[in-house]
C-alpha positions in Angstrom: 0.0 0.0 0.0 1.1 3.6 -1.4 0.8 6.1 1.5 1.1 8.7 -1.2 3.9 10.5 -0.2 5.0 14.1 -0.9 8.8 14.6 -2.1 8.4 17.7 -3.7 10.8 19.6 -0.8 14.2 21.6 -2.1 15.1 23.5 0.8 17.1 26.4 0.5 21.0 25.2 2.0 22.4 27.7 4.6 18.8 30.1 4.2 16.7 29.7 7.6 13.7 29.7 5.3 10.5 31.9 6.8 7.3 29.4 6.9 4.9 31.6 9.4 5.4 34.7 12.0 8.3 34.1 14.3 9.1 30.4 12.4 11.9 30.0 10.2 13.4 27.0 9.1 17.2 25.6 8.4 17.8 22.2 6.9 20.6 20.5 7.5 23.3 19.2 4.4 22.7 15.6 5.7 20.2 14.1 3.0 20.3 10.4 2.5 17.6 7.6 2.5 16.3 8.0 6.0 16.9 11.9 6.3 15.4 12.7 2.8 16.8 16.3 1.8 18.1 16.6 5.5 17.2 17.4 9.3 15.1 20.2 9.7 15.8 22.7 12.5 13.2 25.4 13.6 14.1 28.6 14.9 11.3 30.4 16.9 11.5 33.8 17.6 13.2 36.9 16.1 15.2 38.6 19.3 15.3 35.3 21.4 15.8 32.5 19.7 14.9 28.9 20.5 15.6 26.4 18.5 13.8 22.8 17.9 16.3 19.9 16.7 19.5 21.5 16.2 20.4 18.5 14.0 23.8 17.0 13.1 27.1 17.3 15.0 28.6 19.3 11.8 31.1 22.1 11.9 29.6 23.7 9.1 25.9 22.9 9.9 26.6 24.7 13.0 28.1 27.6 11.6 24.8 28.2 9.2 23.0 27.4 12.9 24.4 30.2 14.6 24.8 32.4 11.7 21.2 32.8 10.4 20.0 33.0 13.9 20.4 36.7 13.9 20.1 37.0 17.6 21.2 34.8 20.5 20.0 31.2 20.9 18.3 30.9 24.3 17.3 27.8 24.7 17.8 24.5 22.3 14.3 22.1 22.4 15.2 18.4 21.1 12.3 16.0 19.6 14.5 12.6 20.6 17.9 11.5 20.4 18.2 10.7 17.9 21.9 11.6 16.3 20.5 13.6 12.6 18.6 15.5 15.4 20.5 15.9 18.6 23.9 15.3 17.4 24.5 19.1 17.9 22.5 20.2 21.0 25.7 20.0 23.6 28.1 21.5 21.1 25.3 24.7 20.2 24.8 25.0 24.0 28.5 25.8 24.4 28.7 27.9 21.8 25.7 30.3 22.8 25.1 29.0 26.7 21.5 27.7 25.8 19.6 25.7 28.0 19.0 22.0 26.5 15.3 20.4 27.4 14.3 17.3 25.8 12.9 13.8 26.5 13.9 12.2 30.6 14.0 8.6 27.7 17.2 9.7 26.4 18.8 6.3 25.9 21.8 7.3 24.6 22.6 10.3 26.2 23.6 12.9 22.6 22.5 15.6 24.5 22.2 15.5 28.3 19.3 17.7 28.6 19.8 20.2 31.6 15.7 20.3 31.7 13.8 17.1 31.5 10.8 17.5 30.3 7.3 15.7 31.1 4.4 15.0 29.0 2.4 18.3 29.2 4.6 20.8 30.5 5.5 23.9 28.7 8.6 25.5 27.2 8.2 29.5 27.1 9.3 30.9 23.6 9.1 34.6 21.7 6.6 32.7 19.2 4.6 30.8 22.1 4.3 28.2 24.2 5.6 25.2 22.9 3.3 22.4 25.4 4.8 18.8 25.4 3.2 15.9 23.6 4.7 12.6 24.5 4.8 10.9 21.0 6.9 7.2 21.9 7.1 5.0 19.0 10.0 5.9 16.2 12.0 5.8 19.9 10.8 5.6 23.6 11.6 9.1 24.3 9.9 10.9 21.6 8.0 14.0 22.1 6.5 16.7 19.4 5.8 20.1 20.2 2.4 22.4 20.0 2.8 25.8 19.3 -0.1 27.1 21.4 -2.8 29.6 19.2 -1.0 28.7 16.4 -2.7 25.1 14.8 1.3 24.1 14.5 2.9 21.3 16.1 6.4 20.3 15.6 6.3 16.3 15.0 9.9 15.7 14.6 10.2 11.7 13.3 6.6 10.6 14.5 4.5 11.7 11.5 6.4 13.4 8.1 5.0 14.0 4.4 8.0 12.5 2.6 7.6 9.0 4.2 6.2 7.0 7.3 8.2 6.8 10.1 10.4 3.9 11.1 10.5 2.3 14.5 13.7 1.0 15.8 13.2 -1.6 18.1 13.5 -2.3 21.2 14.2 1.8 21.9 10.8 1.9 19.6 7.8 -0.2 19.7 4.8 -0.3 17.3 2.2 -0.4 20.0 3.5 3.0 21.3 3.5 4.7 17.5 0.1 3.5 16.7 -0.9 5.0 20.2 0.8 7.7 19.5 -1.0 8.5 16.1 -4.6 8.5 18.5 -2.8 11.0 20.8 -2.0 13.2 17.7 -5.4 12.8 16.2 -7.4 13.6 19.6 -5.6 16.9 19.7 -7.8 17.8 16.3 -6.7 19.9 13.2 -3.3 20.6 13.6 -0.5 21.4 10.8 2.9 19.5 11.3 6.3 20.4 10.9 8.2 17.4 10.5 11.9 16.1 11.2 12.3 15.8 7.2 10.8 16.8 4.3 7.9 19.5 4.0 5.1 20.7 6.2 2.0 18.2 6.8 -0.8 20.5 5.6 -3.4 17.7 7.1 -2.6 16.3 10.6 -5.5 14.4 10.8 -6.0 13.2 7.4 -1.9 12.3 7.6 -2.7 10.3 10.5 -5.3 8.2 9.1 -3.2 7.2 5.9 0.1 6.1 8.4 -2.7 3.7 10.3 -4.0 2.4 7.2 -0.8 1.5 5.8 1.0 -0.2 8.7 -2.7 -2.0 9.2 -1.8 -3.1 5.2 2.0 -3.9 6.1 0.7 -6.0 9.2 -1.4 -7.8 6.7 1.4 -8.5 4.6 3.5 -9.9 7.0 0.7 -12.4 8.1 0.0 -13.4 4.7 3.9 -14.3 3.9 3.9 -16.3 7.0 1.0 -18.3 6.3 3.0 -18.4 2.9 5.9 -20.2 4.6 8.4 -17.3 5.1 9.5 -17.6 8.8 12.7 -15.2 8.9 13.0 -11.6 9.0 14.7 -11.4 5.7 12.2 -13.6 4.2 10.0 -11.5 5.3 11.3 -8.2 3.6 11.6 -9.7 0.7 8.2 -11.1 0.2 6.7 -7.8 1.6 9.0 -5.2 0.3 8.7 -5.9 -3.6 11.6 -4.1 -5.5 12.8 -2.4 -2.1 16.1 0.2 -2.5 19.1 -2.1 -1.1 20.0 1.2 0.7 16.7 0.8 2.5 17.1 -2.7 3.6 17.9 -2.3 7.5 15.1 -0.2 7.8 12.8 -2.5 6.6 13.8 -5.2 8.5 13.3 -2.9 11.7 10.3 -1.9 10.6 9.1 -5.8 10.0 10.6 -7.0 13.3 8.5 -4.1 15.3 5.5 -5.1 13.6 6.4 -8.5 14.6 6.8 -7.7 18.3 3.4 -6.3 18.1 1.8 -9.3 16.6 3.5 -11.8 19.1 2.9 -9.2 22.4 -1.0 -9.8 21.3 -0.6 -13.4 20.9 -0.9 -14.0 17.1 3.0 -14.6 16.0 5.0 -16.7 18.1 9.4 -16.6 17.6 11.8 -19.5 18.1 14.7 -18.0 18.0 15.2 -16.2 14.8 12.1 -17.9 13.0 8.4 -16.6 13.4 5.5 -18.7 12.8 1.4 -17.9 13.4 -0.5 -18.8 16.5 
């Protein structure tokens, strides 16, 4: 199943690009199959600047960070941690002294967060108040971002135009993305500014396509094993028909946290590495 997804994004290199009153956007030079064109960082605010997902640890990607700024980073606001996304958060918080606040879930500790932040709290910023949404799924520690009064919310790797959203087990579980999609939808109409790729015009309508396809994909994989396919890679390969070779670890991620869901509600079973049906 096609999820229909929109790849019609050329950012602007080195340009913090203006998408609404005190929001601009930089994307960072680090395209490739699961970053699409590159990680996009949000600057809030003219005067005092917060940033959301400072992306990369990149000398020069830093440089265009602090440069188009235009006024001092305050504070630096991180999605998950992720390394396309957080990778720079300690280094940008020597440079400029800004406070780090992010997820308590960091697993792999990028960016040390000096504030922790809960599910629901608030971050104050020149453009608003940015209120927590705790979004697990892509990875345990996820969170996205609503710009209160505004209809915006920053989704960082949990929903994105350009393409779903993979989850990395065992930091990310399916339950908690599909979960997370009924969080999203319950907050109503919403516009999302994603990780990757160009805004999501559509929450809600966004939402309901990602359900509908892994819903498809977890059909899939129950069909190849009742067709005799009992590995992971057999798996991909039956389901993922003509799949980029570049994309082939994510698939397999993607197919083992669908199987994890399937066996933690009793319908797959694994021995070892080999799956079978209930």
């Amino acid at each position: 199943m096609n999820v229909d997804p929109i790849r019609d994004f050329t950012p602007a290199y080195g340009v913090a690009e203006r998408l609404a009153a005190g929001i601009r956007r930089l994307t960072a030079r680090n395209g490739g199959p699961l970053t699409f064109r590159g990680t996009n960082c949000y600057l809030l605010g003219d005067r005092d600047i917060t940033v959301i997902d400072p992306g990369p640890d990149d000398d020069a990607h830093l440089a265009d960070l602090v440069a188009v700024a235009g006024a001092p980073i305050r504070r630096i606001v991180v999605t998950h941690d992720h390394a396309d996304h957080a990778g720079a958060a300690r280094r940008l918080s020597e440079m400029t002294g800004a406070e780090i606040v992010g997820s308590a879930s960091n697993t792999r500790s990028l960016y040390q967060p000096d504030r922790l932040l809960a599910d629901g709290e608030t971050v104050a910023t020149e453009a608003g108040d940015l209120r927590t949404v705790a979004t697990p799924g892509h990875a345990a520690g996820h969170l996205s971002y609503d710009l209160a009064g505004s209809g915006l919310l920053f989704s960082g790797d949990h929903v994105m135009a350009w393409s779903t959203s993979v989850v990395v087990p065992p930091d990310g579980r399916m339950a908690d993305y599909m979960a997370s999609l009924d969080r999203l939808a319950v907050l109503g109409a919403r516009s999302y500014l994603p990780g990757h790729g160009g805004p999501v015009i559509d929450g809600l309508a966004r939402i309901d396509e990602l359900k509908r396809h892994r819903q498809a994909r977890e059909a899939a994989i129950l069909r190849a094993l009742d067709n005799g396919e009992r590995t992971i890679g057999e798996i991909v390969s039956a389901v993922y028909i003509g799949l980029d070779p570049a994309l082939a670890g994510a698939a397999a991620l993607s197919v083992t946290a669908h199987t994890d869901w399937l066996e933690e509600r009793g319908l797959v079973r694994k021995v070892g590495e080999r799956l079978s049906r209930w």
